[in-house]
Every structure is written in C-alpha cells, then in structure tokens.
KEDRENDO-144941 format. One record per residue (C-alpha): residue number from 0; residue in one letter; x, y, z. Coordinates in Angstrom, 2 decimals, padded with zeros to 5 digits. Last residue first. Example, Ala and Ser with C-alpha at 12.3 -4.5 7.8 and 13.67 -1.06 7.14 Angstrom:
<sites>
+-----+------+---------+---------+---------+
! pos ! code !       x !       y !       z !
+-----+------+---------+---------+---------+
!   1 !    S !  013.67 ! -001.06 !  007.14 !
!   0 !    A !  012.30 ! -004.50 !  007.80 !
+-----+------+---------+---------+---------+
</sites>
This chain:
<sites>
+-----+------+---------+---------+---------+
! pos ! code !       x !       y !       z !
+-----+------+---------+---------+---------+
! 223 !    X !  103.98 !  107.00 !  101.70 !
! 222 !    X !  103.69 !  107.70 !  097.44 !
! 221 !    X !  104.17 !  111.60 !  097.53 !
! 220 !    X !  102.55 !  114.53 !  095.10 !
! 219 !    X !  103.38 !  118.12 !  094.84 !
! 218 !    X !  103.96 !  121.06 !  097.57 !
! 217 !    X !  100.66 !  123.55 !  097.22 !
! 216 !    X !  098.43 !  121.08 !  097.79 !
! 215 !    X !  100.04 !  117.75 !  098.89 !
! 214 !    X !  098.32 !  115.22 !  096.45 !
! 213 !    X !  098.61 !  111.41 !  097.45 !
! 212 !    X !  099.53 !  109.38 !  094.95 !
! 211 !    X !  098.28 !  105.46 !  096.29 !
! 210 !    X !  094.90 !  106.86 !  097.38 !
! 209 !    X !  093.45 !  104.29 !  096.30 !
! 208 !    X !  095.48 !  101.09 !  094.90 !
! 207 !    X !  092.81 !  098.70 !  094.22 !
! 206 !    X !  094.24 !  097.65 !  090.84 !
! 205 !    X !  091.56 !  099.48 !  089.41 !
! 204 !    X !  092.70 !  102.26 !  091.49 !
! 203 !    X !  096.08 !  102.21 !  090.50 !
! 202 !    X !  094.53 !  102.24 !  086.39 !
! 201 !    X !  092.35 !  105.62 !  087.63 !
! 200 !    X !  095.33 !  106.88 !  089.43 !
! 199 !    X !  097.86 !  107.15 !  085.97 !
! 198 !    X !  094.75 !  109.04 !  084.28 !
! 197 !    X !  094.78 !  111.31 !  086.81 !
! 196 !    X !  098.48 !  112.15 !  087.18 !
! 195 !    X !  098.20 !  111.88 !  083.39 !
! 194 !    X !  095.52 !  114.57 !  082.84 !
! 193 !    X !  097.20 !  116.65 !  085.65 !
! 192 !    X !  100.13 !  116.80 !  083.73 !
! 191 !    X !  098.55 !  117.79 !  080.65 !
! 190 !    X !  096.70 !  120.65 !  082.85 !
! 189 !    X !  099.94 !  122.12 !  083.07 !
! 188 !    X !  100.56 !  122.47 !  079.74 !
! 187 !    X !  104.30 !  121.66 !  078.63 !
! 186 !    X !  106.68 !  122.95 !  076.37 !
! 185 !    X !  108.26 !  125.66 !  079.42 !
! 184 !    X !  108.55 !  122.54 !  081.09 !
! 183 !    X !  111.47 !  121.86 !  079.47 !
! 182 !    X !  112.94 !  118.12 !  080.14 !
! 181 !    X !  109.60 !  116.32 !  079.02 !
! 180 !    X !  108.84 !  113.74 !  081.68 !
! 179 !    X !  111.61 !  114.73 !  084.08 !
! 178 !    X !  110.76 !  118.39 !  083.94 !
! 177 !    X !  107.19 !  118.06 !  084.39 !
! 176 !    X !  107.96 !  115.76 !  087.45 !
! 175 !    X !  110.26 !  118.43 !  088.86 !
! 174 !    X !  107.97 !  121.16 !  088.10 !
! 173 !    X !  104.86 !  119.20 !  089.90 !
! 172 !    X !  106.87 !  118.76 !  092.92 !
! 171 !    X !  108.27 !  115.65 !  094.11 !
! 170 !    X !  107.29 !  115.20 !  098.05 !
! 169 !    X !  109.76 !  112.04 !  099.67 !
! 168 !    X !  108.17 !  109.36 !  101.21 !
! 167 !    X !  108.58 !  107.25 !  098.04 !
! 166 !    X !  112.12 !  108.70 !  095.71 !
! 165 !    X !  111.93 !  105.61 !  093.48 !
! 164 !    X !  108.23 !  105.07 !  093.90 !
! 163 !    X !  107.17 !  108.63 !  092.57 !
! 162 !    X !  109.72 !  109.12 !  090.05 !
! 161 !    X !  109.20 !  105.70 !  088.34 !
! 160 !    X !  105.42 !  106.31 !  088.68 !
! 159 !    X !  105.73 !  109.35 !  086.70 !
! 158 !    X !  107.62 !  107.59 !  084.18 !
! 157 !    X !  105.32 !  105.36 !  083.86 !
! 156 !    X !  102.05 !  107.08 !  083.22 !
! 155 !    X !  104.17 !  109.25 !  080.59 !
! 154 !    X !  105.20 !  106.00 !  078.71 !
! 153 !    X !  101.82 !  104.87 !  078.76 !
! 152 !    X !  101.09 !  102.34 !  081.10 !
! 151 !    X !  099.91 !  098.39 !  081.41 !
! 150 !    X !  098.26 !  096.87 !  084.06 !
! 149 !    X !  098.61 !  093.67 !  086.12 !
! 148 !    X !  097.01 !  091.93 !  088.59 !
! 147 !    X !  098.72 !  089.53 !  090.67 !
! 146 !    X !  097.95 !  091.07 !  093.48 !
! 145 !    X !  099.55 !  094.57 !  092.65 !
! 144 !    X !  100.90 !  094.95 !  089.03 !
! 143 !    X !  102.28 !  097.71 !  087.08 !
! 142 !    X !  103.84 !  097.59 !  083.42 !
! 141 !    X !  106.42 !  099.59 !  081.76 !
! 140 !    X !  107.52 !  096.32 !  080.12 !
! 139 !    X !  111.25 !  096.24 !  081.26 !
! 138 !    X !  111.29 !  098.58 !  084.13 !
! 137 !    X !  108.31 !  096.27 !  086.24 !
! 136 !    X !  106.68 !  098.57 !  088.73 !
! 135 !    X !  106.31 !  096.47 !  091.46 !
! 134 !    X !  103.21 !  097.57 !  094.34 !
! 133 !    X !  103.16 !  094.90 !  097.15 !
! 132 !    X !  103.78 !  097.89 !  099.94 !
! 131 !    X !  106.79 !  098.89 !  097.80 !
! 130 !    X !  108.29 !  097.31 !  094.85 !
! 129 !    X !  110.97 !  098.69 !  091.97 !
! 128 !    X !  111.87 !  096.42 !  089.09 !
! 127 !    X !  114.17 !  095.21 !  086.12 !
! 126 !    X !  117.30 !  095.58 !  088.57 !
! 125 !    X !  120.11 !  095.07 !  086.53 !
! 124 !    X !  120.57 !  098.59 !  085.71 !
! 123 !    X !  120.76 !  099.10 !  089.30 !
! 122 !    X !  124.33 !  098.00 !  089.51 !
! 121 !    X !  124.99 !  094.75 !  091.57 !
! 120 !    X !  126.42 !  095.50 !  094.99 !
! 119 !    X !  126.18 !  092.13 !  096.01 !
! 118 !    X !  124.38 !  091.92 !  099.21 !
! 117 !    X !  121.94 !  094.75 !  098.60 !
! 116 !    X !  121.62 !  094.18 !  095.07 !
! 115 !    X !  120.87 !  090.55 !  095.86 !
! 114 !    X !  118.16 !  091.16 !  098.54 !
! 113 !    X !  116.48 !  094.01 !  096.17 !
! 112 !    X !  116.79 !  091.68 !  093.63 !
! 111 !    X !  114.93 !  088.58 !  095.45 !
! 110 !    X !  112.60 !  091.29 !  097.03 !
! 109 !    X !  110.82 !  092.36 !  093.88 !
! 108 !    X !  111.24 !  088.62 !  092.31 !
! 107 !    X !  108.80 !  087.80 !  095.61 !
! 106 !    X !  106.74 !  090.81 !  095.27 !
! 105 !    X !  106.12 !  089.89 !  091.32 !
! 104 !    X !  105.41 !  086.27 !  092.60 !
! 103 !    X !  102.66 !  087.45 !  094.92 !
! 102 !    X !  102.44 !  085.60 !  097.55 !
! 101 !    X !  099.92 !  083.06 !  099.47 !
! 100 !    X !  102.24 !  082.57 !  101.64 !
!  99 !    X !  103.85 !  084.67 !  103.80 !
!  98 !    X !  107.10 !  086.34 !  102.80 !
!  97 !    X !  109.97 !  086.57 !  105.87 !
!  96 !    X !  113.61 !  088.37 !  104.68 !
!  95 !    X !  116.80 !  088.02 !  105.73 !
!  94 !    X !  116.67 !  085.00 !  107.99 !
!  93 !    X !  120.15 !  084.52 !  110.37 !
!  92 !    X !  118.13 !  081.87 !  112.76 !
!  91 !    X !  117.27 !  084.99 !  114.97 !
!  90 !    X !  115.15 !  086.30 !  112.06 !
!  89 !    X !  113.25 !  083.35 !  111.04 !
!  88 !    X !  112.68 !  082.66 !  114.57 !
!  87 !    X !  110.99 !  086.73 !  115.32 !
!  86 !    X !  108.96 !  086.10 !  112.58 !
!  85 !    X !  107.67 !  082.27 !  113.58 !
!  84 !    X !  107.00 !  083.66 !  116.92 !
!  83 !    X !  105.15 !  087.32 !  115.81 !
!  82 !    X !  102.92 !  084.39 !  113.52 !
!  81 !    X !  102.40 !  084.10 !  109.90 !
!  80 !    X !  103.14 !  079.90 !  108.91 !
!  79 !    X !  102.00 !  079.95 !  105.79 !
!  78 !    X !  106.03 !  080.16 !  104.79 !
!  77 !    X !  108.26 !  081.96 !  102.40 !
!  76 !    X !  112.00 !  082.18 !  104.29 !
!  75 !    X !  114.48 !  084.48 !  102.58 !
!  74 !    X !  118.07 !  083.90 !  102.98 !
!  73 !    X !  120.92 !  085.91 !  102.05 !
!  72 !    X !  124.37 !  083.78 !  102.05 !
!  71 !    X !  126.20 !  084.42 !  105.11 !
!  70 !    X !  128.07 !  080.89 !  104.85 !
!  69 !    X !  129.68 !  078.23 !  106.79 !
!  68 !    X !  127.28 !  077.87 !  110.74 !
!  67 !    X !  124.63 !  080.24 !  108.86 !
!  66 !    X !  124.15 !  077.07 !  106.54 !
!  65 !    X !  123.15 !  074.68 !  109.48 !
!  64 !    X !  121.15 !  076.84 !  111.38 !
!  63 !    X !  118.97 !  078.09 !  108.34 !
!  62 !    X !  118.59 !  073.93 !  107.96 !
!  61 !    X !  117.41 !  074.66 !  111.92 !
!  60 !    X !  114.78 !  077.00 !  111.01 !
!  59 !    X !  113.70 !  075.40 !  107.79 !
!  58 !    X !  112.23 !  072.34 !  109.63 !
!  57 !    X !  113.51 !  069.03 !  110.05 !
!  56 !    X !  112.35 !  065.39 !  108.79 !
!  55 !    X !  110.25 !  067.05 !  106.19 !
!  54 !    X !  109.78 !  070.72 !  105.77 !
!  53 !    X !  107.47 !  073.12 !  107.39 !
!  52 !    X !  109.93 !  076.74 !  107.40 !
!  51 !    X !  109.82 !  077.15 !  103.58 !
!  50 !    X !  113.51 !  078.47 !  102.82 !
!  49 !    X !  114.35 !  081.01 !  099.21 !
!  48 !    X !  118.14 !  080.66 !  099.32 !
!  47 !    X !  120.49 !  083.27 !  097.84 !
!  46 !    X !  123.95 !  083.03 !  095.65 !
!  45 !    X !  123.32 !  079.65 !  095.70 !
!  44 !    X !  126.86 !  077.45 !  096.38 !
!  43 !    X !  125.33 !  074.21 !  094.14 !
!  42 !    X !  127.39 !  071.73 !  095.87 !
!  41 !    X !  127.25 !  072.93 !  099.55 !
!  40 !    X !  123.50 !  073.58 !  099.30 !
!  39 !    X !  122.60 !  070.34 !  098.04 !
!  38 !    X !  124.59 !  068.52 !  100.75 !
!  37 !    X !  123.31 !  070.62 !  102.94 !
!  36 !    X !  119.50 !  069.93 !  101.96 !
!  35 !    X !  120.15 !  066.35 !  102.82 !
!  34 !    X !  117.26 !  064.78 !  103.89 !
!  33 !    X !  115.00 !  066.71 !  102.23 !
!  32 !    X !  115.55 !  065.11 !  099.01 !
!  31 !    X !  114.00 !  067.44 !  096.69 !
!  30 !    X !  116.09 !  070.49 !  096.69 !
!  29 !    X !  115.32 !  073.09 !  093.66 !
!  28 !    X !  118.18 !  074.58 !  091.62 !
!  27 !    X !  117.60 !  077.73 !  090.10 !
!  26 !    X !  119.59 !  079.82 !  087.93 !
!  25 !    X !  118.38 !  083.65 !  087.27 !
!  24 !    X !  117.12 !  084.75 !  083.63 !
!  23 !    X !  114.19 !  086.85 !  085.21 !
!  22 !    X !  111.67 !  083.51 !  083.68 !
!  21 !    X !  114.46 !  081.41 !  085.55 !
!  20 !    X !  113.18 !  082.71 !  088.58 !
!  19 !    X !  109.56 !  082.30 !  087.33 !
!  18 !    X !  109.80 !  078.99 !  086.46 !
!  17 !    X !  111.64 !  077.74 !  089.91 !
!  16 !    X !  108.76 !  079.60 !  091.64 !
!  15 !    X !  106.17 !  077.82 !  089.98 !
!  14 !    X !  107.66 !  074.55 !  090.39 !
!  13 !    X !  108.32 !  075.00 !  093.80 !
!  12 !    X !  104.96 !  075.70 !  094.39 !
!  11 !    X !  103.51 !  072.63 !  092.41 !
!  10 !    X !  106.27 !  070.12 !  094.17 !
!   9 !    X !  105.41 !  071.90 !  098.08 !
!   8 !    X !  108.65 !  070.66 !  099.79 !
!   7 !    X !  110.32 !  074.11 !  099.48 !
!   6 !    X !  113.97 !  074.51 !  099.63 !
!   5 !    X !  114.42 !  076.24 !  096.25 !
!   4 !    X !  118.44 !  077.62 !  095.73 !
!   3 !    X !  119.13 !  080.18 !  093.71 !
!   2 !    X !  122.16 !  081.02 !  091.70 !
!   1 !    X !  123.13 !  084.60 !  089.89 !
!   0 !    X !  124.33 !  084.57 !  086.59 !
+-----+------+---------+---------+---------+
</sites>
C-alpha cells in the first residue's frame, strides 16, 4: 500500500484530503507538529508528499529542502499561493507537481497516481482514473466529473470517453471507436454512434465541458 504524507497546517483541509486518500485505499499520515516535519517524514518513509508552501515556523520550500537533501520521493506542493515566483520555487526546490488551491479532489487523486505510476512503475490496472485539463474519468464507477461535479455514463458513453482521453491529441476515427465499443462494426448503425457521441456531449456540457470532442470532418473526433 502506498504511503502519503499530509504537510498542510489547514486541520479541515487536511482532514479532507487525508479522507479521500484513504477513500482510494492509500495510507496517510498527516504532520501536525510543524516543528519537526523531518522527523515525521523520516519515520513514516511516504511513498509521496502532498506540501502546502505557508506553514508555521518555516515554509514548505525549505522542508522540500530538507527531504531532497536524503530522498527523491515525489512531491506535490498544493498552495493559494499562484504566482510565476512561487511556481518556478516549487520547482527548483525538487517539487513535482504545483496544485492551487481551491482544488478539485478528483484532480488531486488524478495526479497522485499519475505521480506514483510514473515513479513506481505500478501497472495501469491500478490506476482507477484518467485526468486531463481537470476532466477524470473515474474506471471504477464509469463516472465523469469536472469541478466537483459529477455525472454518470452508460457503458457506451464511457467507453468512448476512455478512447478519447487515453489517446487525447490524437484523431480516433469513427471505425475505430465503433470497433472498440462493439468489436464488429459490421453490427452497428452508424447513426447509433452518433446518438452516443451526442448524447455523451450533452452530459460534458452540463458539466461545462463545450466543445470537449471536437469533430474533425472526414477524420473522426479528438479531445486537445
């Protein structure tokens, strides 16, 4: 099981994020003497630390310091604080990742596994979701949610939005997504696809995802 360590003075947002973590059947282990947020981090050997940058006595910027002196562990700082500066210092203190607060705590579990799989080389069957621009398709629930709202989709909805996000930036023609929703297109109306394609946009738009498929005529669809 994979270990997490909350340094984030904020008791009701730690809270929340410690709950969700373990929600995704993670370990978490929130600091709440700031004075010795080594110590803490030495003994409970996280597998990833989620950093607020305002903390008491010092910031998050030099306790990044500290543990990038022993350990490469990923890091991913979640701060107010949203300027080019506080960017660039999260990133020259050995920060993997900057979220701003508020967040979305589907983006944040989005880049928590992405961070992990990166660094650990987990399979992908163990990652339950795919995100991109604040979009996470969840893989357990066939569910999509944007701003903490959520929606629920058929299992033809979902499938083409599994195709569409996994390979984003990259056309998929109608054939291929025919294929991969029914495996012989030959049993398939066309129009049914474009019933789902549109049915699958109405519930991104009411999420207030426009434009979020974008037709190109002739080619197929895209997610940029």
């Amino acid at each position: 099981m994979f270990k997490i360590l909350i340094i984030e003075d904020d008791t009701k947002m730690r809270e929340i994020i410690l709950e969700n973590i373990q929600r995704w059947g993670f370990d978490g282990f929130s600091v709440t003497d700031f004075d010795n947020i080594f110590k803490d981090f030495a003994n409970y050997e996280p597998h990833l630390v989620l950093m607020d940058i305002n903390l008491p006595s010092y910031d998050g910027f030099y306790w990044c310091g500290k543990i990038r002196g022993v350990s490469k562990v990923p890091i991913i700082f979640i701060s107010s604080r949203n300027t080019n500066m506080d960017i660039i210092m999260a990133v020259n203190m050995g920060g993997d990742d900057f979220i701003q607060k508020p967040f979305s705590l589907d983006v944040l579990m989005a880049k928590i596994n992405a961070l992990l799989r990166r660094t650990y080389d987990y399979t992908s069957s163990e990652l339950n979701i795919i995100e991109h621009n604040n979009v996470v398709l969840n893989l357990k629930d066939n569910t999509v949610s944007h701003n903490n709202k959520k929606i629920e989709l058929t299992k033809n909805e979902f499938k083409i939005l599994y195709m569409l996000m996994k390979d984003k930036g990259i056309i998929i023609s109608r054939d291929s997504i025919m294929r991969g929703l029914w495996e012989d297109e030959n049993f398939v109306d066309d129009n049914t696809l474009t019933v789902n394609i549109n049915r699958l946009r109405k519930k991104l738009e009411d999420l207030g995802l426009h434009n979020f498929i974008q037709t190109k005529k002739g080619q197929g669809y895209v997610i940029l």
